[in-house]
Backbone as numpy.savetxt, mean C-alpha at the origin, in Angstrom:
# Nx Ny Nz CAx CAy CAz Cx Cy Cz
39.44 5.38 8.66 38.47 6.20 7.94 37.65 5.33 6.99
38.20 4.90 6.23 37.27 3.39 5.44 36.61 2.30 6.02
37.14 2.26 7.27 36.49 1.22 8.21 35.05 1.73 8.47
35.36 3.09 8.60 34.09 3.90 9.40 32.94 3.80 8.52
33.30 4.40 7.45 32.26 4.45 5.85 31.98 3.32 5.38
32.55 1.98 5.26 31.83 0.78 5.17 31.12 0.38 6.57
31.19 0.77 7.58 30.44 0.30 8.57 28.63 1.05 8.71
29.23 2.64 7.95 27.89 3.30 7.76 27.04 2.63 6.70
27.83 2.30 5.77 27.11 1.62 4.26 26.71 0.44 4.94
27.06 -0.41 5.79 26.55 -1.99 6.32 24.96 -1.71 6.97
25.46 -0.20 7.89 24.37 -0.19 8.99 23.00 0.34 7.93
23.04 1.35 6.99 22.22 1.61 6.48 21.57 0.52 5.52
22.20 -0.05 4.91 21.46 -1.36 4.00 21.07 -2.17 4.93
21.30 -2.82 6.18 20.80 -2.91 7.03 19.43 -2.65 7.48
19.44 -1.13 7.87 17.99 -0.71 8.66 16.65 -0.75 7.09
17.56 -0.44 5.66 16.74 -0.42 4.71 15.66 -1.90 4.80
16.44 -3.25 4.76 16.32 -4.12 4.94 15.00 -4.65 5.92
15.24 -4.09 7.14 14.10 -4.20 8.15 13.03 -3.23 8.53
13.37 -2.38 7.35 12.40 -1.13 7.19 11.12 -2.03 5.69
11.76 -3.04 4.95 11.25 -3.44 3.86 10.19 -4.40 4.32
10.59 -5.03 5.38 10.18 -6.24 6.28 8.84 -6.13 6.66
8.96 -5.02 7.17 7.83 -4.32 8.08 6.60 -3.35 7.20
7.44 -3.09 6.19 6.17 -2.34 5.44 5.28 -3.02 4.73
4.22 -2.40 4.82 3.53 -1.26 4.69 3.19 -1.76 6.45
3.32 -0.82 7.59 2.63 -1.50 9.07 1.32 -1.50 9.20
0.57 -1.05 8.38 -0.88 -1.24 8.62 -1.79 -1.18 7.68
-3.06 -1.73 7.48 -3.63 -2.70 6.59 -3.89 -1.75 5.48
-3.36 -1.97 4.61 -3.81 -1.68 3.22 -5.36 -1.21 2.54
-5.56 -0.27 2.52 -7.07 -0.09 2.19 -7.09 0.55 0.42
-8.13 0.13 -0.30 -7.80 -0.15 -1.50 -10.00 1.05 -1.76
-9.42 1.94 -2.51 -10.97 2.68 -2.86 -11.10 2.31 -4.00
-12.40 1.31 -4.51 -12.16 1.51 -5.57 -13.69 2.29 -5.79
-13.89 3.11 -7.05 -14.71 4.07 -7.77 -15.69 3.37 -8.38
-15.86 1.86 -8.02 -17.07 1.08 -8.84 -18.05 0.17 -7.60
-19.46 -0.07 -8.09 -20.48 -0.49 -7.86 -19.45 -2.24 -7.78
-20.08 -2.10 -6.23 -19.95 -3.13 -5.88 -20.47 -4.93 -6.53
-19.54 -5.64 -7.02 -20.12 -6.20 -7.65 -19.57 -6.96 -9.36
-19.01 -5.46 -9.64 -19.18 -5.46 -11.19 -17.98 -5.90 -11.17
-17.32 -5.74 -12.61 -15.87 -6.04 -13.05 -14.92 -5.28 -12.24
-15.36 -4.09 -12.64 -13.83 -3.22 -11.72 -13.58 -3.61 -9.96
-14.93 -4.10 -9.20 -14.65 -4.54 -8.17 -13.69 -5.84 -8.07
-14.45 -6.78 -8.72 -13.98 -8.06 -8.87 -12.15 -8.34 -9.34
-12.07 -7.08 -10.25 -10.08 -6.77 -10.18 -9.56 -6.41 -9.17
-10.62 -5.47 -8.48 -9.62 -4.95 -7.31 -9.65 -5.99 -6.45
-10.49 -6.67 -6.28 -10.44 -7.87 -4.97 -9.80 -8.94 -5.20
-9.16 -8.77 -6.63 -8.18 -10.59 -7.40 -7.30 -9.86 -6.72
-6.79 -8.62 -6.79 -5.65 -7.81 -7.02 -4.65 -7.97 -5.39
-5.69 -7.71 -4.57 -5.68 -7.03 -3.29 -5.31 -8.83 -2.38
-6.09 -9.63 -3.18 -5.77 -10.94 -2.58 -4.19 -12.09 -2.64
-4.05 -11.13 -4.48 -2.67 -11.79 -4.33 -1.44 -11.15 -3.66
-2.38 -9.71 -3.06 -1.20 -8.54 -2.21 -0.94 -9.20 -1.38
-2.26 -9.58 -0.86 -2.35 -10.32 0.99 -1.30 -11.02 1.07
-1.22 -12.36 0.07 -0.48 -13.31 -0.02 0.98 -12.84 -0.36
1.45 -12.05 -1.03 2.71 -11.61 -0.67 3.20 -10.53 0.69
2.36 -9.84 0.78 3.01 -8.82 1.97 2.33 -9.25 3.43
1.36 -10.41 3.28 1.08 -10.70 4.79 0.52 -9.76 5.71
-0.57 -8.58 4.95 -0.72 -7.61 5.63 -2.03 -7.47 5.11
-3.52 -7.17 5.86 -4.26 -7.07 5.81 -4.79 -5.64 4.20
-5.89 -6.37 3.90 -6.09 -5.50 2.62 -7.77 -5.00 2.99
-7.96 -4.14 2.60 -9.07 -3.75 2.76 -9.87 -2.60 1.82
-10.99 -3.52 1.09 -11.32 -2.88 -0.28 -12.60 -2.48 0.21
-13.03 -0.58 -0.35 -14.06 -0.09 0.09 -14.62 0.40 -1.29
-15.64 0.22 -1.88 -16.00 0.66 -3.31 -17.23 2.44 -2.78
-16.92 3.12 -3.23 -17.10 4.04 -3.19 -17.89 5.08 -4.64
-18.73 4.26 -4.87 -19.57 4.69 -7.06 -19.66 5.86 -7.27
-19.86 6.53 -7.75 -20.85 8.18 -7.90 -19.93 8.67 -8.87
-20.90 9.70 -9.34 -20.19 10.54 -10.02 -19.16 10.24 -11.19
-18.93 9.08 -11.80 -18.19 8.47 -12.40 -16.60 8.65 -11.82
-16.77 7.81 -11.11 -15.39 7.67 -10.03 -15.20 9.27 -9.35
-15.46 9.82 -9.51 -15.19 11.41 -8.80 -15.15 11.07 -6.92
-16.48 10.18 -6.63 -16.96 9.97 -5.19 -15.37 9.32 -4.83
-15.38 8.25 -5.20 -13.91 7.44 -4.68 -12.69 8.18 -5.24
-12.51 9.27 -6.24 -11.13 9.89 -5.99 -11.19 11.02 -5.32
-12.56 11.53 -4.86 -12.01 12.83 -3.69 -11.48 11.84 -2.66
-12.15 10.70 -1.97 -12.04 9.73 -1.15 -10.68 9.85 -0.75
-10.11 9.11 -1.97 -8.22 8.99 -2.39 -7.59 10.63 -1.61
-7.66 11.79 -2.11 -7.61 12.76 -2.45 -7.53 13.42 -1.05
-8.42 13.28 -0.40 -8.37 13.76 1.22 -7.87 12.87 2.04
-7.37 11.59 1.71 -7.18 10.45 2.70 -5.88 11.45 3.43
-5.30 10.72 4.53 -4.30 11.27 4.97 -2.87 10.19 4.50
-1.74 11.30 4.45 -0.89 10.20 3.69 0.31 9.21 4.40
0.35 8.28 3.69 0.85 7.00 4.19 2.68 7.01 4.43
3.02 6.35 5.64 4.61 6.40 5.86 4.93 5.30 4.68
5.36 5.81 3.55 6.14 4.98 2.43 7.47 4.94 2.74
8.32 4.03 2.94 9.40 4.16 3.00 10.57 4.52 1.84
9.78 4.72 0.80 10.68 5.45 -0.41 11.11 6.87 -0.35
């Protein structure tokens, strides 16, 4: 019986493990609510570059202005939502 329940606890930290590996599976897209250009772009694109470099997974920043960010958070807001593994 203990054999069994540490073998479940192995297999699950396990699949957690190669579930961590693999995420996020597809490229990262980043809205940001500012005029291309300015400061708030220029963070999101430092930001998004040192992502690249840790998760090895494509980033992709779309600036979206109006409305004082309103345009890029309906954007956010209707996107469809992402397999997080949390």
């Amino acid at each position: 019986m203990l054999k069994a329940g540490v073998l479940t606890i192995l297999a699950s930290v396990g699949s957690d493990v190669a579930l961590a590996r693999t995420y996020p599976a597809r490229p990262v897209r980043f809205v940001a609510p500012f005029a291309a250009g300015g400061g708030g772009d220029i963070v999101v694109r430092s930001v998004s570059q040192r992502l690249l470099m840790r998760l090895s997974q494509p980033m992709d920043v779309v600036n979206r202005s109006g409305a004082g960010g309103n345009v890029g958070a309906g954007i956010v807001a209707r996107a469809a939502p992402s397999s997080s593994p949390c």
